[in-house]
DSSP file (Angstrom, degrees, kcal/mol; ACC not computed):
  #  RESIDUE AA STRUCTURE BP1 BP2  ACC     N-H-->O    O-->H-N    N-H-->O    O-->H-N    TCO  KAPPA ALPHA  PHI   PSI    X-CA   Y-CA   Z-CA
    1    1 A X     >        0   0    0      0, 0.0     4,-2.6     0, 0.0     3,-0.3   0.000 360.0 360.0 360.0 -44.5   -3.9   71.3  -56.0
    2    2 A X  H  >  +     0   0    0      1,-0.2     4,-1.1     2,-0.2     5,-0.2   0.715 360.0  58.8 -73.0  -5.6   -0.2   73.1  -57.1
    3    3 A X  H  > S+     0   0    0      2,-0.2     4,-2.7     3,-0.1    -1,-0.2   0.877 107.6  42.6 -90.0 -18.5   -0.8   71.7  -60.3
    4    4 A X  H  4>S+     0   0    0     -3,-0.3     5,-0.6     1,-0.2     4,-0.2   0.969 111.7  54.4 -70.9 -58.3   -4.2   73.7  -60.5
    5    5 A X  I ><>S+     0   0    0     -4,-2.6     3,-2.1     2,-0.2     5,-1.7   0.922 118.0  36.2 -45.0 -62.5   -2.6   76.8  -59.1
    6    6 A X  I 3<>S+     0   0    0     -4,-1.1     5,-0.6     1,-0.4    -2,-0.2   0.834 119.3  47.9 -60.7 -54.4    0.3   76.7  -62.1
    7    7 A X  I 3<5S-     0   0    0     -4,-2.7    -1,-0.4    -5,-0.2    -2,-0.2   0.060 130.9  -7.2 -83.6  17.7   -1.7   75.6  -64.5
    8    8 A X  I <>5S+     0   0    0     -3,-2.1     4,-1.3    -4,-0.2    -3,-0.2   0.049 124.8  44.1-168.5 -71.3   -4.9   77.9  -64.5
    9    9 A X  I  ><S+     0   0    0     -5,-0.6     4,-1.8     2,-0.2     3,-0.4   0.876 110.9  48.1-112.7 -50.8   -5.4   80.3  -61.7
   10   10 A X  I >><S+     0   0    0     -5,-1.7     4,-1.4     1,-0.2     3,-0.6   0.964 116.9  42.0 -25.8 -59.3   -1.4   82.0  -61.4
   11   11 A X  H 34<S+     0   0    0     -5,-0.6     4,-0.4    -6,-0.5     3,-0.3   0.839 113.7  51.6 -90.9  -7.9   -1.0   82.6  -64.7
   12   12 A X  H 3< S+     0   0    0     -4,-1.3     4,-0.3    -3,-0.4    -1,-0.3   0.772 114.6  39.5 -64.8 -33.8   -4.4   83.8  -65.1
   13   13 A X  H <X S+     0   0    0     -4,-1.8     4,-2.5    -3,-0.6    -2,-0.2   0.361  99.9  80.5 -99.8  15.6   -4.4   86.4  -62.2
   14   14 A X  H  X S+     0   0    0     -4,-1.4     4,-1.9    -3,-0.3     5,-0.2   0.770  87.4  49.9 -89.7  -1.3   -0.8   87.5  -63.0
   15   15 A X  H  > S+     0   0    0     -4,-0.4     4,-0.8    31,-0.3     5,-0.2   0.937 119.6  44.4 -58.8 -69.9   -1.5   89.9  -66.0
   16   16 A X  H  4 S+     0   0    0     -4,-0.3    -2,-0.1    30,-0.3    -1,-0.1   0.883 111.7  53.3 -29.8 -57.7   -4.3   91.4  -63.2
   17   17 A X  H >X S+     0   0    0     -4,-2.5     3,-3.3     2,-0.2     4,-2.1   0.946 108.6  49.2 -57.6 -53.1   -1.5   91.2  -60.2
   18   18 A X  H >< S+     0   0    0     -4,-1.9     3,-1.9     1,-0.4     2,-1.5   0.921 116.9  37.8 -49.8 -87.1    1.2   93.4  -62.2
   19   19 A X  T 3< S+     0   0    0     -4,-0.8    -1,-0.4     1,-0.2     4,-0.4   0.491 110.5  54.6 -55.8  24.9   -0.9   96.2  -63.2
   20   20 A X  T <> S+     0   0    0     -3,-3.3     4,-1.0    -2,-1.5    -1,-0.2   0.694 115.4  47.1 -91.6 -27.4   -2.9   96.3  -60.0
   21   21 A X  H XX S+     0   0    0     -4,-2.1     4,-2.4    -3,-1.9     3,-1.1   0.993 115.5  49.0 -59.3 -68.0    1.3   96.7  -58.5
   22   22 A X  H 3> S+     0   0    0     -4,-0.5     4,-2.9     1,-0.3     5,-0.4   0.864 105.1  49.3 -36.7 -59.2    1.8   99.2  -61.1
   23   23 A X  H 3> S+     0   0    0     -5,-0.4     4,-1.7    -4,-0.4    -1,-0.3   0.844 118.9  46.6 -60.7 -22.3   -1.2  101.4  -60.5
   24   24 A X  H <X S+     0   0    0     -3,-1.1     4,-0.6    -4,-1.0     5,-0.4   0.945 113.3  45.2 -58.6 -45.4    0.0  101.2  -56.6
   25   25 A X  H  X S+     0   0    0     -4,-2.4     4,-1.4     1,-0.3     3,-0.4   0.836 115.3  44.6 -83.5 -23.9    3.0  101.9  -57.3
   26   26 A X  H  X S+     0   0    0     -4,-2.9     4,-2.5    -5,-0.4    -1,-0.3   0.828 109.4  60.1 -88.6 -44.7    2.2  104.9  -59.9
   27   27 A X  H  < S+     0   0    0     -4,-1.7    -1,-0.2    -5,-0.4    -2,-0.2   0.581 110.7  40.8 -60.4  -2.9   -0.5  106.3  -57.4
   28   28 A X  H  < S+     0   0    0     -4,-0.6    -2,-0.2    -3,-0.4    -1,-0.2   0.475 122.2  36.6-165.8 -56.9    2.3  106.7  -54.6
   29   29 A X  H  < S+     0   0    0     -4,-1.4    -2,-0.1    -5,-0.4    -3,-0.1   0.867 113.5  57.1 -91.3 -19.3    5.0  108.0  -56.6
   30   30 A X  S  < S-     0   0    0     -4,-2.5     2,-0.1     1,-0.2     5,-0.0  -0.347  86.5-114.7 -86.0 178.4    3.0  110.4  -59.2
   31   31 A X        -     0   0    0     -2,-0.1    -1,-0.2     4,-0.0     3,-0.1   0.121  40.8 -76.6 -71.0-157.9    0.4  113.4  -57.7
   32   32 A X  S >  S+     0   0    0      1,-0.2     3,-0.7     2,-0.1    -2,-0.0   0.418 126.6  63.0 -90.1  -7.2   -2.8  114.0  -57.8
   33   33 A X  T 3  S+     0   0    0      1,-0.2    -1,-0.2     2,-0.0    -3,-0.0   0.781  99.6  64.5-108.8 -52.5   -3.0  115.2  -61.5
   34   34 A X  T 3  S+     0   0    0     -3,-0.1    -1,-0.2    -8,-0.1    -2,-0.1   0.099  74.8 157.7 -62.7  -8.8   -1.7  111.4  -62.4
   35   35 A X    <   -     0   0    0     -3,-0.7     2,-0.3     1,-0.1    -3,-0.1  -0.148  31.8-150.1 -97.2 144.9   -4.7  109.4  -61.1
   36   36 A X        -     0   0    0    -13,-0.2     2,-0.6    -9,-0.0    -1,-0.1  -0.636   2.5-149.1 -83.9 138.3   -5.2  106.3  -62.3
   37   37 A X        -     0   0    0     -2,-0.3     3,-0.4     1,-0.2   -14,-0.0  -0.969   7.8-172.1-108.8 122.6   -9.1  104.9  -62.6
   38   38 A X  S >  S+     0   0    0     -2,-0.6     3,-3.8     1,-0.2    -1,-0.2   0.909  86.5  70.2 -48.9 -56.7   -9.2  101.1  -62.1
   39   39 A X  T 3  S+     0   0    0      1,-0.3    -1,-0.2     0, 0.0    -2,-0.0   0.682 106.9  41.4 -66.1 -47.1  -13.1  101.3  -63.1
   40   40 A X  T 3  S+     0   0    0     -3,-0.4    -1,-0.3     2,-0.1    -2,-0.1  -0.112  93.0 137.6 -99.0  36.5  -11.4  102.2  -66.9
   41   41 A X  S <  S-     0   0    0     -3,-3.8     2,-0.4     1,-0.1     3,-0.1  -0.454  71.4 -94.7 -68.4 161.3   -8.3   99.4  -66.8
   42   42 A X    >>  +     0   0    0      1,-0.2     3,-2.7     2,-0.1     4,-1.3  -0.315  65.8 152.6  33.7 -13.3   -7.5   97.5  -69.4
   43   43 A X  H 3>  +     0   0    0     -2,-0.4     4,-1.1     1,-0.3    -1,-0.2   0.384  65.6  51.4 -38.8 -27.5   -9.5   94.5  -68.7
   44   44 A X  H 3> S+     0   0    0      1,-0.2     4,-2.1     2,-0.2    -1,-0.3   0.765 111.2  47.2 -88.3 -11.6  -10.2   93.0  -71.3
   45   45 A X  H <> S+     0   0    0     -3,-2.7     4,-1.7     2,-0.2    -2,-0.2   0.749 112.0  59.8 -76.8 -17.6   -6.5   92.9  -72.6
   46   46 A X  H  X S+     0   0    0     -4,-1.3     4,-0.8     1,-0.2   -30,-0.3   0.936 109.3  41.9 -69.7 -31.9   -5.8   91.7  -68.9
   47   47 A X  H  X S+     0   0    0     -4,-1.1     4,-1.5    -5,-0.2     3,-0.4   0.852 109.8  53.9 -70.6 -43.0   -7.9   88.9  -69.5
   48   48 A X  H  X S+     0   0    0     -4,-2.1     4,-1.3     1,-0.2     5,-0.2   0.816 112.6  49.2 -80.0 -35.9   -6.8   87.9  -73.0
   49   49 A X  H  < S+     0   0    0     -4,-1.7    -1,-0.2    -5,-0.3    -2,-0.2   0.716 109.7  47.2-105.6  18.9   -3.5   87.8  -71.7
   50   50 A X  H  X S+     0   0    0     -4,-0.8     4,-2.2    -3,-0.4    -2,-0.2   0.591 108.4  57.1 -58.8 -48.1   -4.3   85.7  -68.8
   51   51 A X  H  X S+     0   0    0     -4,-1.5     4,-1.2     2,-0.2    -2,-0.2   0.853 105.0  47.6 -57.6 -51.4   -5.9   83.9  -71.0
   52   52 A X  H  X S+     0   0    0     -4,-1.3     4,-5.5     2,-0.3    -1,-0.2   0.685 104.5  63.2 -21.1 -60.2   -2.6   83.5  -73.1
   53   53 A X  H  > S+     0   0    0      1,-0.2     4,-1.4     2,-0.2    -2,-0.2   0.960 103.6  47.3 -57.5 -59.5   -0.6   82.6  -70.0
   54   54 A X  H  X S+     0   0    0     -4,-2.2     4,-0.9     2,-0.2    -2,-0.3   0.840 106.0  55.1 -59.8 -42.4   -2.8   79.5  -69.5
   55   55 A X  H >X S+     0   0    0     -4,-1.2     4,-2.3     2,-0.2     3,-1.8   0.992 112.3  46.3 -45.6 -69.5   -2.6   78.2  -73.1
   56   56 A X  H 3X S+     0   0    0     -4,-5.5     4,-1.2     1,-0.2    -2,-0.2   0.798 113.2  49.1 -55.4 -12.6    1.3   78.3  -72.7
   57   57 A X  H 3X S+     0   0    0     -4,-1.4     4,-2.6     2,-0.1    -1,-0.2   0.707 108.9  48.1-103.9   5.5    1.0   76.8  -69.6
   58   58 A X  H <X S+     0   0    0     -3,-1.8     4,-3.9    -4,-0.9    -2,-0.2   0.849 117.7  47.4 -69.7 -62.5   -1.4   73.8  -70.9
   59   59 A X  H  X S+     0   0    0     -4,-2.3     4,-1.2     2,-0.2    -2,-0.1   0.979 114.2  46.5 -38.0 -74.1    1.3   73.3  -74.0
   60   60 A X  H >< S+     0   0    0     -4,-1.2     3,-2.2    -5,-0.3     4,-0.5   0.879 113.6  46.5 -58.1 -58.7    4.2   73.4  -71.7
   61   61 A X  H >X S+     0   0    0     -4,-2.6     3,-3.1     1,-0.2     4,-2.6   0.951 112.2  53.2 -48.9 -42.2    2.6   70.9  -69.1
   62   62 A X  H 3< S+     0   0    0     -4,-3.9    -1,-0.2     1,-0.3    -2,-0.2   0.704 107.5  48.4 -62.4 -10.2    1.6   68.5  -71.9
   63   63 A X  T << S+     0   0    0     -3,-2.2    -1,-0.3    -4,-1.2    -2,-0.2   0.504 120.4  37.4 -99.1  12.1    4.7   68.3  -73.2
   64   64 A X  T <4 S+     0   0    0     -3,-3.1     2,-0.3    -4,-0.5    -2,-0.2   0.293 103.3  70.6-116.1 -13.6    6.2   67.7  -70.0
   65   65 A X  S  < S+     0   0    0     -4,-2.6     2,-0.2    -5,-0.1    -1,-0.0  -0.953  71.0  34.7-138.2 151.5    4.0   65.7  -68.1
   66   66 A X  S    S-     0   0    0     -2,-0.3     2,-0.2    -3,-0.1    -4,-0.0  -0.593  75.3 -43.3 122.4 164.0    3.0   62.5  -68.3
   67   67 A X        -     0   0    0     -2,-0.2     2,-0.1     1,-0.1     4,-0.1  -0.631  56.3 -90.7-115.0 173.1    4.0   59.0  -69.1
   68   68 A X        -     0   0    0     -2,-0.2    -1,-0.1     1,-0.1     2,-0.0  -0.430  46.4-110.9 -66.0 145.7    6.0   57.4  -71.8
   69   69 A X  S    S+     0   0    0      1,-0.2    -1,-0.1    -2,-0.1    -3,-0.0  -0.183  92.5  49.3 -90.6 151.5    4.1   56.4  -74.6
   70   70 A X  S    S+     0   0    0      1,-0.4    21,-0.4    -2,-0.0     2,-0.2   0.774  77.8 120.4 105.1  58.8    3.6   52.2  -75.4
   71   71 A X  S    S-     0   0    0     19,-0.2    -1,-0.4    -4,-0.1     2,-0.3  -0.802  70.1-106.5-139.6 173.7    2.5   51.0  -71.7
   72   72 A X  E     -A   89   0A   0     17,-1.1    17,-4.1    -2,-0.2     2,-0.2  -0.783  40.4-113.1-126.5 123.7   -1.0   49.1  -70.7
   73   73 A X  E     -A   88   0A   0     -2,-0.3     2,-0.5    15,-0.2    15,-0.2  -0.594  23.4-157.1 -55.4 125.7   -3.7   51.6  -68.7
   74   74 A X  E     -A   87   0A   0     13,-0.8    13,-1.7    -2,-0.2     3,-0.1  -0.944  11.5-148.4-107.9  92.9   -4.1   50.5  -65.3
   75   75 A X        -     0   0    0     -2,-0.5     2,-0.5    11,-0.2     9,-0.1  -0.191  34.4 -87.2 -82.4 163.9   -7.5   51.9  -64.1
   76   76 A X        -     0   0    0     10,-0.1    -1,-0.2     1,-0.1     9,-0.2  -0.526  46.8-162.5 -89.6 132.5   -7.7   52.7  -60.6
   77   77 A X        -     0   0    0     -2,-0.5     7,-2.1     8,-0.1     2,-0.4  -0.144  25.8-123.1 -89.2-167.1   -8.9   49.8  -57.9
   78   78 A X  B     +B   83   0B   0      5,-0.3     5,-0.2    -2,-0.0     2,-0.2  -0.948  48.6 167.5-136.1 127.6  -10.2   49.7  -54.2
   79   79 A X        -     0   0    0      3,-2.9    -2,-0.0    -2,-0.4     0, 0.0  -0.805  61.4  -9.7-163.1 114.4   -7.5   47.5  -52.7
   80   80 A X  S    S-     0   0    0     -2,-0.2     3,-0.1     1,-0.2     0, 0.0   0.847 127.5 -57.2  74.1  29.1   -6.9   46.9  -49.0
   81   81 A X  S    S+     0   0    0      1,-0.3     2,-0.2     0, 0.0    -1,-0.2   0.772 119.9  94.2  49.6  39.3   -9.6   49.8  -48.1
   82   82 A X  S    S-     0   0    0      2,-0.0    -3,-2.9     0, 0.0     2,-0.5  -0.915  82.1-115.7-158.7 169.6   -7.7   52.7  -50.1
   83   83 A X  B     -B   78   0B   0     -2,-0.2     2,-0.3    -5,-0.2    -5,-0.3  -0.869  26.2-144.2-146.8 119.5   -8.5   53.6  -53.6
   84   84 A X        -     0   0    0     -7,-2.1     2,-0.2    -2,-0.5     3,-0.1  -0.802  21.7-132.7 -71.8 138.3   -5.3   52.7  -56.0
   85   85 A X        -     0   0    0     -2,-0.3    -8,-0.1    -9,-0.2    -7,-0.0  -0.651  30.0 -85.8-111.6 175.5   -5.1   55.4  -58.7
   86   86 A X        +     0   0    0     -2,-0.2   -11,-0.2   -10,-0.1     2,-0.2  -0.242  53.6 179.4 -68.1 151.5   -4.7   54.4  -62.6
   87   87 A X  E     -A   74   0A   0    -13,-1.7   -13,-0.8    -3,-0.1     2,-0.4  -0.573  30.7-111.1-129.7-171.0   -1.3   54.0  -63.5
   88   88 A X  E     -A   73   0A   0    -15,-0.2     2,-0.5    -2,-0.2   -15,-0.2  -0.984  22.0-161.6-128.9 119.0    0.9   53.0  -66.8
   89   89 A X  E     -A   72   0A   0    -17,-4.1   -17,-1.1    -2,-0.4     2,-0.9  -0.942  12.1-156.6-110.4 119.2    2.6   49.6  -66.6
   90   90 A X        -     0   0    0     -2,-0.5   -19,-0.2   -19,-0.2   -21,-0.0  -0.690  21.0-118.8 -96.0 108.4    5.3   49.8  -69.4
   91   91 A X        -     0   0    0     -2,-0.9    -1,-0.1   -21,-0.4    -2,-0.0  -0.194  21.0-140.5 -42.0 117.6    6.3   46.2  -70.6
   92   92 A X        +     0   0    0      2,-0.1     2,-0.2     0, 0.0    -1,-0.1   0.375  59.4 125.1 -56.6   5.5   10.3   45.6  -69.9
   93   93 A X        -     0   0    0      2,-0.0     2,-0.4     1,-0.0     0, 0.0  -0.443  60.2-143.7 -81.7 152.9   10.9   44.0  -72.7
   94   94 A X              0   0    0     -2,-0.2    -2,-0.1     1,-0.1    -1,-0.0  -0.913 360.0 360.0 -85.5 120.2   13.8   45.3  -75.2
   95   95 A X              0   0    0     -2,-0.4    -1,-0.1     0, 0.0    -2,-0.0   0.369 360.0 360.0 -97.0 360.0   12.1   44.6  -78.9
């Protein structure tokens, strides 16, 4: 579930979160003269660079997660009434 948050739904609403903080934060300190309309934000740029966010964090994980490559797939069994999940078993041998 935290890998879901990191990887798709943070970095996707944090373009959103800043400027919704900004426009707070600019409605409160500017006048009345100053108002901002959400209804004409930025969206789609919020979105493309949400969007953005998620690519770099899809790169990042893949190059960061994961196992080392040259092991045998262990698909997952039903063993002892619990549900083993797939694994990597990486041969010990030194070639």
């Amino acid at each position: 579930m935290i890998k879901i948050l990191l990887q798709y739904i943070f970095p996707l609403a944090f373009p959103t979160a800043l400027y919704l903080l900004w426009a707070l934060y600019h409605k409160k300190t500017k006048s009345e003269e100053h108002h901002i309309d959400l209804t004409k934000g930025p969206w789609l740029k919020l979105l493309a660079a949400g969007l953005a966010l998620v690519a770099v964090g899809l790169v990042t994980f893949n190059q960061y997660d994961g196992e080392k490559p040259g092991g045998v797939y262990q698909p997952p069994v039903y063993k002892d009434g619990k549900i083993v999940p797939g694994h990597v078993i990486h041969n010990e041998e030194n070639n």
